[in-house]
Each structure stands twice: as C-alpha cells, then as structure tokens.
C-alpha positions as CSV (number, residue, x, y, z in Angstrom):
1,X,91.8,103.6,65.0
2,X,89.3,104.2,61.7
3,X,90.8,101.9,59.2
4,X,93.8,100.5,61.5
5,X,94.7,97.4,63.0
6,X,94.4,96.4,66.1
7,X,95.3,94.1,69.0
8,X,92.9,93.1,71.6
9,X,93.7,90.4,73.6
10,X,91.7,88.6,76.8
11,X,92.6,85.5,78.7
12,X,92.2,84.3,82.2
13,X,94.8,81.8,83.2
14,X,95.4,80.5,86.4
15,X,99.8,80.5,86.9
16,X,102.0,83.5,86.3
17,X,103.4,83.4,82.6
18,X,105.7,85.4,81.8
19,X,105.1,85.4,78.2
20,X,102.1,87.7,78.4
21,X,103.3,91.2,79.7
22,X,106.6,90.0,77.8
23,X,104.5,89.6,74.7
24,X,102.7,93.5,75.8
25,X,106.1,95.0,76.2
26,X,107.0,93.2,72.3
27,X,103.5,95.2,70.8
28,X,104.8,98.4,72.6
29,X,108.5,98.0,71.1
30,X,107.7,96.7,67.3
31,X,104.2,99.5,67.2
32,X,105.7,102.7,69.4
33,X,102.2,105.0,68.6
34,X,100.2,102.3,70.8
35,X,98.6,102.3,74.1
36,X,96.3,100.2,76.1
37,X,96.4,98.8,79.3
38,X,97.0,94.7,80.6
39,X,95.5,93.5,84.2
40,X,96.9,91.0,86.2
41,X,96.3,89.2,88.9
42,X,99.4,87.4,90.1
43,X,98.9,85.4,93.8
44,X,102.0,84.3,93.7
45,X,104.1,87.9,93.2
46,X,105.8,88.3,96.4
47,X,104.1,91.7,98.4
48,X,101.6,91.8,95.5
49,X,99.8,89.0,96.2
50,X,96.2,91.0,97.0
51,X,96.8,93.8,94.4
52,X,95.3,93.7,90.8
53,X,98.5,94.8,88.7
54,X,98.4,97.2,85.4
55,X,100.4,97.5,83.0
56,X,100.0,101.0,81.3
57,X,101.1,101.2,77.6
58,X,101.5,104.9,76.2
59,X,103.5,105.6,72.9
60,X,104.7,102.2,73.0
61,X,106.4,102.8,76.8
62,X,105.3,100.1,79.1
63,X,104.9,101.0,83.1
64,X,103.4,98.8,85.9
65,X,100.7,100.3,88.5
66,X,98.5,98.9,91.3
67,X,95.1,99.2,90.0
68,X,93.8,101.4,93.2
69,X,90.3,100.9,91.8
70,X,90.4,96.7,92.3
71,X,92.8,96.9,95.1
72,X,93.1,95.3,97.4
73,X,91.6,92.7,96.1
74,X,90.5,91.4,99.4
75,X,88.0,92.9,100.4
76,X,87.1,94.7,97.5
77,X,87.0,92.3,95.2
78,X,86.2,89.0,97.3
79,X,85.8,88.2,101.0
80,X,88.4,86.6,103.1
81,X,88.8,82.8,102.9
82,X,87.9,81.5,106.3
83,X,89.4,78.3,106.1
84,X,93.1,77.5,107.2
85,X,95.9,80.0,105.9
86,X,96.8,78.9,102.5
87,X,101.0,79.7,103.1
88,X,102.4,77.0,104.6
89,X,104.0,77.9,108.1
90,X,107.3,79.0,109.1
91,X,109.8,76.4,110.3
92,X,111.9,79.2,112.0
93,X,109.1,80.5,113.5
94,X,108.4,79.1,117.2
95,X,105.7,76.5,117.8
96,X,102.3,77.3,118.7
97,X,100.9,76.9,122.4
98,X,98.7,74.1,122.6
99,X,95.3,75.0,122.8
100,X,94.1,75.8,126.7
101,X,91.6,73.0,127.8
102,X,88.2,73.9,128.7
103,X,87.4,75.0,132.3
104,X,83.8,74.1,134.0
C-alpha cells in the first residue's frame, strides 16, 4: 500500500442497493491484486434478515459470508423490539382465537 492508491469507501443507507456490492464486485474485476472486505446489513434479504453480511474480497475474487462475530444481530447487536411484529400477517394462515375473557 506505500505509494499506491486506494479505495475506502463508508456509507450507511437505509434500503438495499444494489449498486454497492455491484460497484465492490467492479473494484475486484478492473484491480484483481485487491482485497478488503464490505458489511451489510440488509432487513429485507429473505432468511438473512438478522445476519450482518460480508462480502470478502481476495485477489480481486469476491465471496459473501455471515459475519459470525455480529450475528445474529438480535441479540447481539440490539435487543428485541417489543412492540407488534413488524411483517405483516399471513392471509392463509388461520385466524387467531379471540382473547379469553377474564374470570373472577
């Protein structure tokens, strides 16, 4: 790295975009001696949704890992929400029992 270039890039945005481990993959294709590593946090990845993602550059070849060390992210990273779920329900799923009524 004495005398090189080099890329460092930080960002915390709050959607998926698909433009930034695109734009990773580009680095590892146009500069095939680099390496580095990108973290993601994507909610809304389906059966990743409490992992922290990373994507591992070596020689320019790109992979994708679960970051064991910040997953899963709940609990080690936050605590549980304890308001309503945030997914909306089911429709195929069959209704709820009403709640039972108080007895004396």
């Amino acid at each position: 790295m004495n005398g090189e270039a080099f890329l460092h890039m930080g960002g915390s945005p709050n959607h998926r975009d698909a433009a930034i481990p695109a734009f990773f993959r580009e680095v590892g294709e146009r500069a095939p001696g680099s390496y580095g590593l990108l973290h993601v946090r994507d909610d809304e990845a389906p059966g990743q949704e409490n992992e922290v993602r990373v994507l591992r550059m070596v020689r320019g070849r790109v992979t994708e890992h679960t970051e064991n060390l910040l997953s899963p992210c709940i609990p080690v990273l936050e605590d549980a929400f304890p308001g309503p779920p945030s997914r909306p329900r089911d429709p195929a799923a069959p209704p709820s029992p009403p709640p039972t009524p108080d007895l004396p």
